[in-house]
MIMARMI-488797 format. One line per 8 residues: number of its first residue (from 1); their letters; for each residue y, x, z of N, C-alpha, C. Coordinates in Angstrom, 1 decimal, padded with zeros to 4 digits, m for minus. Last residue first. Layout:
NUM = a = Y,X,Z,Y,X,Z,Y,X,Z  ...
This chain:
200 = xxxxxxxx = 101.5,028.5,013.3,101.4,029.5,014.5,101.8,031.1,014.0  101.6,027.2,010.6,102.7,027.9,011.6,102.7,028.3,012.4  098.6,026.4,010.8,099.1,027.2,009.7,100.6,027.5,010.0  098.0,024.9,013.0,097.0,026.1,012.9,098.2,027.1,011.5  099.6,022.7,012.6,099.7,023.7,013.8,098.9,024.7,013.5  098.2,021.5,010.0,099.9,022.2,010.3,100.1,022.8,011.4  095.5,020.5,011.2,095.7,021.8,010.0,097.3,022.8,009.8  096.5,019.0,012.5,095.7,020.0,013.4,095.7,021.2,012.4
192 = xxxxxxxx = 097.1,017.1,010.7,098.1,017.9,012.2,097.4,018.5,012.7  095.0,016.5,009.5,096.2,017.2,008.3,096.9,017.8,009.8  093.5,015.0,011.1,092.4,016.6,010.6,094.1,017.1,010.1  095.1,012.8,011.6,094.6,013.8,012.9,094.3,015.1,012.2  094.7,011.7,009.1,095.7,012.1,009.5,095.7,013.3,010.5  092.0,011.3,008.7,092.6,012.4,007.9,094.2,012.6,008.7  090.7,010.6,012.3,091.1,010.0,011.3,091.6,011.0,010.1  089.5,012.3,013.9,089.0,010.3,013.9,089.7,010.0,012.5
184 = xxxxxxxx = 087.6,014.8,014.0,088.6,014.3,013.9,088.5,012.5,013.7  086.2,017.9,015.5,085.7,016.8,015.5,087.0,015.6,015.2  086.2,021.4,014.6,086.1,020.3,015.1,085.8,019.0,014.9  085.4,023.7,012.8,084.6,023.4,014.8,085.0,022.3,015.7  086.2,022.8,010.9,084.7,022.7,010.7,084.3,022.4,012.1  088.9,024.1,011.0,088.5,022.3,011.2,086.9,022.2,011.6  088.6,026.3,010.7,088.6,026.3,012.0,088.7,024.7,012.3  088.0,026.8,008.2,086.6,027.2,008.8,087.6,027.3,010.6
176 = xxxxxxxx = 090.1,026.1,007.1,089.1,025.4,006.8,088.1,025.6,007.6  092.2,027.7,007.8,092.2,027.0,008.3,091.2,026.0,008.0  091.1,029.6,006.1,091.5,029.9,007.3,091.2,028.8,008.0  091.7,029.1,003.7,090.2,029.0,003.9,090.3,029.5,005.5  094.7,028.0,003.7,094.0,027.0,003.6,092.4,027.6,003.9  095.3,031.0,003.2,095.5,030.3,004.4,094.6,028.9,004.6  094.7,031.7,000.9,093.9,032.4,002.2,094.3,031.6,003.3  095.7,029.5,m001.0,094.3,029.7,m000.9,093.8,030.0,000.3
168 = xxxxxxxx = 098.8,028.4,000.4,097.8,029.3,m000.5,096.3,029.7,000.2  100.6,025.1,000.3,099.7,026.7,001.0,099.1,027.1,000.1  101.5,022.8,m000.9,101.8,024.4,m001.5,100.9,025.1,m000.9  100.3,020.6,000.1,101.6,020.6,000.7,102.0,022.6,000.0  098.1,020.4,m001.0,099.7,019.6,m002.0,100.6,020.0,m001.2  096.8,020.8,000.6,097.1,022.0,m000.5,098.3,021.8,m001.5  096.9,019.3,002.8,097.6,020.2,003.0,097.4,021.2,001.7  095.2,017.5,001.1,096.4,017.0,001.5,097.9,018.2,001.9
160 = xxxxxxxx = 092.7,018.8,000.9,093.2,018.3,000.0,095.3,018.1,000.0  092.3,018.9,003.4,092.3,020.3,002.5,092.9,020.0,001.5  091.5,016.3,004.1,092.8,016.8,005.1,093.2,018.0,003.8  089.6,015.6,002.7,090.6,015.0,002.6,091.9,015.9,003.1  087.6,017.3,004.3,088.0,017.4,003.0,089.3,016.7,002.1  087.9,015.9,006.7,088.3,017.5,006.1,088.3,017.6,005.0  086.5,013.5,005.8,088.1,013.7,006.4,088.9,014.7,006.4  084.0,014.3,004.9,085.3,013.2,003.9,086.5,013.6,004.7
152 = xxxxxxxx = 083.1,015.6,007.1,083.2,016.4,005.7,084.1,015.6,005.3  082.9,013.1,009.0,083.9,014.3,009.2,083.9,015.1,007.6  080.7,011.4,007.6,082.3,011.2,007.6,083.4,012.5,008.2  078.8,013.0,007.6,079.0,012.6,006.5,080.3,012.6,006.5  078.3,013.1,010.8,078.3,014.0,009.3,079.2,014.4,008.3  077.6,010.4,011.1,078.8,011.2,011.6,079.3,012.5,010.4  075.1,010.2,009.6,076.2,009.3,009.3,077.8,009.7,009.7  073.4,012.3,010.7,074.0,012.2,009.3,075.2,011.0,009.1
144 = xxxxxxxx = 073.4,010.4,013.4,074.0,011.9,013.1,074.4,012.5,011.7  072.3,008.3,012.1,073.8,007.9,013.4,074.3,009.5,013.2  070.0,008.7,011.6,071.0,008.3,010.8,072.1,008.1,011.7  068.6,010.7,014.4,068.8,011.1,013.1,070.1,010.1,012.2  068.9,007.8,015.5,069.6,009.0,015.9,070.3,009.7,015.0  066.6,006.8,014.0,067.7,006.0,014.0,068.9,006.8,014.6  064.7,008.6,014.6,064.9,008.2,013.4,065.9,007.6,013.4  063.9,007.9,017.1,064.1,009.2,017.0,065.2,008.9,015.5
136 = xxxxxxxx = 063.3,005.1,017.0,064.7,005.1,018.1,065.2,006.8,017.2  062.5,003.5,013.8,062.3,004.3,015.5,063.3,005.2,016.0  062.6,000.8,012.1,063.3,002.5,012.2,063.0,002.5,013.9  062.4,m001.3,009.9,062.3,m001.4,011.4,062.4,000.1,011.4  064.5,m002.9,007.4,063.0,m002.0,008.0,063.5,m001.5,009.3  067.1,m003.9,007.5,066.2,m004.8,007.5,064.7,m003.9,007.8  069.2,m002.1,007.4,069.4,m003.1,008.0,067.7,m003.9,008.6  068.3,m002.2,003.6,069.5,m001.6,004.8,069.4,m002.3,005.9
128 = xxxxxxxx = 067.3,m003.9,001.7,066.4,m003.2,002.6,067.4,m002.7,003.8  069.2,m004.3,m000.6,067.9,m005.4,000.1,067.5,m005.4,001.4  070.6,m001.8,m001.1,070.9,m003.2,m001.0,070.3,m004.5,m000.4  068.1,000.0,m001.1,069.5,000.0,m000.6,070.7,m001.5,m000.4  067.4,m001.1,m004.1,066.4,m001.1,m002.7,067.1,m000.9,m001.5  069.0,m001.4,m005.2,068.6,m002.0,m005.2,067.9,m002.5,m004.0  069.6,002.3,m005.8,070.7,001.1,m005.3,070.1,m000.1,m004.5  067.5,002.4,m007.0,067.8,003.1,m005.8,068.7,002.4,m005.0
120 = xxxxxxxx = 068.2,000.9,m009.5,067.0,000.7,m008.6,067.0,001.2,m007.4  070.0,002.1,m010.8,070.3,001.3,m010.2,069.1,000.9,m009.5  068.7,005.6,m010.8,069.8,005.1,m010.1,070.2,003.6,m009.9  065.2,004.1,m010.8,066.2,005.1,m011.2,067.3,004.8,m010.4  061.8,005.4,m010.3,063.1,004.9,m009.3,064.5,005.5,m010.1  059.7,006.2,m012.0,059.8,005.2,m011.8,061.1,004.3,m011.5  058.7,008.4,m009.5,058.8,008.0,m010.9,059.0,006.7,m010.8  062.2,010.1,m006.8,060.3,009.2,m007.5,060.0,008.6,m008.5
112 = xxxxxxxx = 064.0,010.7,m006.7,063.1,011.7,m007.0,061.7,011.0,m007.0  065.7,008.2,m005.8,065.6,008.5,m007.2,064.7,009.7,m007.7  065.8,008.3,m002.9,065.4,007.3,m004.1,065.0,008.0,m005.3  067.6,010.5,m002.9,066.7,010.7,m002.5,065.5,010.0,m002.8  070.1,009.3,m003.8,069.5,010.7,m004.5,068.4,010.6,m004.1  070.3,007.4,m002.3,070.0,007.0,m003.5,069.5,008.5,m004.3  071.0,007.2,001.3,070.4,008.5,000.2,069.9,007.7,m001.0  071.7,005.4,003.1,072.1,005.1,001.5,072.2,006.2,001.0
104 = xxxxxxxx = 070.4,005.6,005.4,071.9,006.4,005.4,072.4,006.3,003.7  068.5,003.7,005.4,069.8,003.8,006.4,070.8,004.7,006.0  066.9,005.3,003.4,067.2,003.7,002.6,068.6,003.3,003.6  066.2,007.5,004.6,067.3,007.3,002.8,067.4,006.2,002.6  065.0,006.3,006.3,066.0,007.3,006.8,066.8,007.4,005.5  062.8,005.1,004.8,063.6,004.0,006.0,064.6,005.2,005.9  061.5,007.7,004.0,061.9,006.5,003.6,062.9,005.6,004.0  060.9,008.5,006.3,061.6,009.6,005.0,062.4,008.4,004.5
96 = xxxxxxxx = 058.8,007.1,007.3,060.0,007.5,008.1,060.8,007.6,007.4  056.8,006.7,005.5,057.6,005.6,005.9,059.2,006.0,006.3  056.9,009.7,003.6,056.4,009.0,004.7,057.3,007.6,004.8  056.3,010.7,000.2,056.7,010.6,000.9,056.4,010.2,002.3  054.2,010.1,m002.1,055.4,011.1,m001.9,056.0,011.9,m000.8  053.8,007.7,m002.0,052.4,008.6,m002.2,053.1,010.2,m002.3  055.3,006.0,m001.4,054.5,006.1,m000.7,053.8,007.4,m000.7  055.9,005.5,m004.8,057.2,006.6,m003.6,056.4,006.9,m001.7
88 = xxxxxxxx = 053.9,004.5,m005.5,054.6,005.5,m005.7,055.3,006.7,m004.9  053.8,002.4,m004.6,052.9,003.4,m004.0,053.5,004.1,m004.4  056.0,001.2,m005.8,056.1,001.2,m004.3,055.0,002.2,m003.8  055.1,001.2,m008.3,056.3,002.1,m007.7,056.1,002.2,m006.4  052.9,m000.6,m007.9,053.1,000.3,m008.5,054.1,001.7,m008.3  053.9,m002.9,m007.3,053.3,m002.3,m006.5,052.6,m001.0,m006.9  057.6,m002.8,m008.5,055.8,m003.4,m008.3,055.4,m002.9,m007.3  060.9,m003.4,m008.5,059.7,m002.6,m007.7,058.5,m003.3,m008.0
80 = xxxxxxxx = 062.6,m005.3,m009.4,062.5,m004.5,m010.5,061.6,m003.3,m009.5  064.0,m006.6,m006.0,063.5,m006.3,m007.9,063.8,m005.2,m008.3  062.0,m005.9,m003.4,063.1,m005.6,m003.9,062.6,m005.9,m005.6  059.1,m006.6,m002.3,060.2,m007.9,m002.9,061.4,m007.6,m003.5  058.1,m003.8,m002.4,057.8,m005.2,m003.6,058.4,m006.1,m003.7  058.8,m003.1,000.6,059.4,m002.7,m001.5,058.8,m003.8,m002.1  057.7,m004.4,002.3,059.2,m004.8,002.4,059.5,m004.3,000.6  055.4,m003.8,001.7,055.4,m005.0,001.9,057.2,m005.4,001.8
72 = xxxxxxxx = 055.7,m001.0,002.2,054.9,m001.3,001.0,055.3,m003.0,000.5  056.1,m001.1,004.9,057.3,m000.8,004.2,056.7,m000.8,003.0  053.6,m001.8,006.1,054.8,m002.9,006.0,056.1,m002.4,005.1  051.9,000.3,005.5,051.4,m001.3,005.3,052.7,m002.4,005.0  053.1,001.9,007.3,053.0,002.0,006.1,052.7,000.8,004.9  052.7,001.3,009.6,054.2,001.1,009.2,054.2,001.1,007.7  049.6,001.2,009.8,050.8,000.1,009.9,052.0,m000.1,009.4  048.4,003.9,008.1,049.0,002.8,009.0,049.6,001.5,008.8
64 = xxxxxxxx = 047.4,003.8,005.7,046.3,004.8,006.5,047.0,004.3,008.0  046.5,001.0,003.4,047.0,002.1,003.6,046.4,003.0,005.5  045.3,m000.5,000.3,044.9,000.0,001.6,045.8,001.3,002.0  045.1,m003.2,m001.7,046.1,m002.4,m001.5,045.6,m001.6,m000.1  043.5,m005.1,m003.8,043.7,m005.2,m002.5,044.4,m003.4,m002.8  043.9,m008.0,m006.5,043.9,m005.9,m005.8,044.1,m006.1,m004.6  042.7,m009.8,m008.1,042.4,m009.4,m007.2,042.7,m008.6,m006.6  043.2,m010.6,m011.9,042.9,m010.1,m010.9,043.6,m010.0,m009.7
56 = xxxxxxxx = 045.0,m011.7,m013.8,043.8,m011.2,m014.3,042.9,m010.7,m013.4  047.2,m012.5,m012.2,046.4,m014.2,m013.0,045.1,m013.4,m013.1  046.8,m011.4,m008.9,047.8,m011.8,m009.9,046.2,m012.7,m011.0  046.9,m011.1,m005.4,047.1,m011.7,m006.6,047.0,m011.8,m007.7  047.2,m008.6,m003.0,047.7,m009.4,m004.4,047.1,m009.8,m005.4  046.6,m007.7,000.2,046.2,m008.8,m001.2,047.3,m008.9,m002.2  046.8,m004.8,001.9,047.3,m005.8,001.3,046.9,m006.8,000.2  045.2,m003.1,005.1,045.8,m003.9,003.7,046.4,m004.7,003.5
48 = xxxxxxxx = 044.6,m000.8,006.7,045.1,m001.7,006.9,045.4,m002.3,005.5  041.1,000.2,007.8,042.1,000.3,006.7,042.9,m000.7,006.5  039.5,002.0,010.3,040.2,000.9,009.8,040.9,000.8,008.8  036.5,003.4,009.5,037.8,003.7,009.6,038.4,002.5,009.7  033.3,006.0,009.7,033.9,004.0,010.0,035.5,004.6,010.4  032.8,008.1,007.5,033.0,007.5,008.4,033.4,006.5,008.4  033.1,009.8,004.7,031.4,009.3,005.3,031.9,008.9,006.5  036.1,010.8,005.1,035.3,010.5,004.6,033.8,010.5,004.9
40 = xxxxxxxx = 038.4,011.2,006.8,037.8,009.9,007.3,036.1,009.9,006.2  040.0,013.1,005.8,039.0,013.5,007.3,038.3,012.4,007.3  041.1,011.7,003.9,039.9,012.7,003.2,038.7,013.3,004.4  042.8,009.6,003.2,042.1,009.3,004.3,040.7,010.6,004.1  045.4,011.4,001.9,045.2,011.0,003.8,043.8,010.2,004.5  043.9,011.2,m000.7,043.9,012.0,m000.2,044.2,012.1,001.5  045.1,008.3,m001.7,043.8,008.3,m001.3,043.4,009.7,m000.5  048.7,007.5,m001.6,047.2,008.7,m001.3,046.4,008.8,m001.0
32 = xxxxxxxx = 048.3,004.8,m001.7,049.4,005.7,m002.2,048.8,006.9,m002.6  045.3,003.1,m003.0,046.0,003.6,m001.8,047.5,004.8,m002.6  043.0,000.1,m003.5,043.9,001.6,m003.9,045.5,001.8,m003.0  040.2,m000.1,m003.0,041.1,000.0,m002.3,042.1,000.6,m003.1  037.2,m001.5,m003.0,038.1,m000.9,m003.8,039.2,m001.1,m003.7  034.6,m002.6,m001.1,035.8,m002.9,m001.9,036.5,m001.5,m002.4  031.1,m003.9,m000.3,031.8,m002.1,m001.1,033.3,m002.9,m001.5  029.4,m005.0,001.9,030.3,m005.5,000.6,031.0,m004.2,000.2
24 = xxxxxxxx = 027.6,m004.8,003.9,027.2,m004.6,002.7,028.2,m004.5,001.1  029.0,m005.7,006.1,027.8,m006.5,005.8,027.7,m006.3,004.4  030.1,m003.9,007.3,029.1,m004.2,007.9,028.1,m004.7,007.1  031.8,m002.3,004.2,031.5,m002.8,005.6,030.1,m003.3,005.6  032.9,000.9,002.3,031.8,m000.2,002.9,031.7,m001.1,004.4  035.3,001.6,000.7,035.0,001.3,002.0,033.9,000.4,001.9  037.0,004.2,m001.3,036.0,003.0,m001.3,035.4,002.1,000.0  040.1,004.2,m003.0,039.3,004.5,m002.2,038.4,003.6,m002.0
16 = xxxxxxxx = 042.4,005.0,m005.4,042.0,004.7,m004.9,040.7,005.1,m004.0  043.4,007.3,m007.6,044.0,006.0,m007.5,043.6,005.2,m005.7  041.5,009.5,m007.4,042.6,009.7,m007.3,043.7,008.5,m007.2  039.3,008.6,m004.6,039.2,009.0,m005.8,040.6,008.9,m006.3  036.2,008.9,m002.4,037.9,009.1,m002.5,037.6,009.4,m004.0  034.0,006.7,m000.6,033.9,007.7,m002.0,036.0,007.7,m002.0  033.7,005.6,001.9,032.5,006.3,000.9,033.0,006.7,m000.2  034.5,004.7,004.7,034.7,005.4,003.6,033.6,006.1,002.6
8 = xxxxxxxx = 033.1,002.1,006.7,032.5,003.6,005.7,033.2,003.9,004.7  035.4,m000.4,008.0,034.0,000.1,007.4,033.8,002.1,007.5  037.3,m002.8,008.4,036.7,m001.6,009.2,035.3,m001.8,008.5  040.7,m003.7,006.9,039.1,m003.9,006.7,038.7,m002.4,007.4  043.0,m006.0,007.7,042.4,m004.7,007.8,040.9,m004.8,007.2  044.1,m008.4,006.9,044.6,m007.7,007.5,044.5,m006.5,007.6  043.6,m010.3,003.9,043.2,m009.5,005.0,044.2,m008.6,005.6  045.9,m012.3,003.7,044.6,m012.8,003.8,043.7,m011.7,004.5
């Protein structure tokens, strides 16, 4: 229903914020961080929002972007999120941060907000993967943690494999910190690259 509202910040307060427009109407905004709009105060600002509803009331919801606006919009339909939590983790964090633990299924990273527990992290992960819009920089970033991720599993797998094969300790950390400079497709590849390094 509203899109934005352009007015006079006039009063910051820990839940929320206050905006006057043109034509006199004062609303009540509550915001993740009323504190991001603090340069804006005594000035004309845009403020992008949200309506909700409910039976006892009216809230309009204001944030300081767009993206922000919409990844507010994408949490609330996950269950067991209000709009409550969703500022929550808003009021913590950035969109970016966000979207980047929800693409690379950081649940740890979910989970350091009130509110967010381990299956709820999940949840949001479940719903959302795929589906918030991510910037090219950002999307890099999870393509690079994602690679990451999977070499550590494969070496680590390989260390595994070659320790059953008996080696001892000094040889296996030898040969650990010369997998690290590489790059492997599969555990098998990481275990033959670890057997030529330990018979040479």
């Amino acid at each position: 229903m509203y899109a934005y509202l352009y007015g006079e910040i006039t009063e910051l307060n820990p839940t929320h914020i206050v905006i006057e427009t043109a034509s006199g109407v004062a609303y009540e905004v509550h915001t993740p961080n009323s504190y991001r709009f603090q340069k804006l105060i005594n000035q004309k600002a845009k403020v992008h929002t949200t309506l909700i509803v409910r039976d006892d009331a009216h809230l309009l919801y204001g944030f300081i972007n767009q993206e922000e606006k919409d990844l507010f919009a994408s949490l609330i339909k996950v269950t067991g999120i209000g709009p409550k939590s969703a500022l929550a983790i808003l009021a913590a964090s950035t969109p970016s941060d966000v979207k980047l633990a929800i693409e690379s299924e950081n649940d740890a990273y979910l989970t350091q907000f009130p509110g967010i527990g381990k299956k709820t992290a999940r949840q949001i992960i479940l719903d959302l993967k795929g589906k918030v819009v991510i910037d090219v920089e950002t999307e890099q970033t999870v393509m690079q943690m994602d690679t990451s991720e999977k070499q550590l599993n494969v070496q680590d797998e390989a260390m595994l494999a070659l320790e059953a094969l008996g080696y001892s300790k000094r040889e296996l950390n030898k040969v650990e910190k010369q997998m690290k400079q590489q790059q492997f497709e599969s555990v098998d590849d990481a275990v033959k690259f670890g057997l030529k390094q330990l018979i040479k």
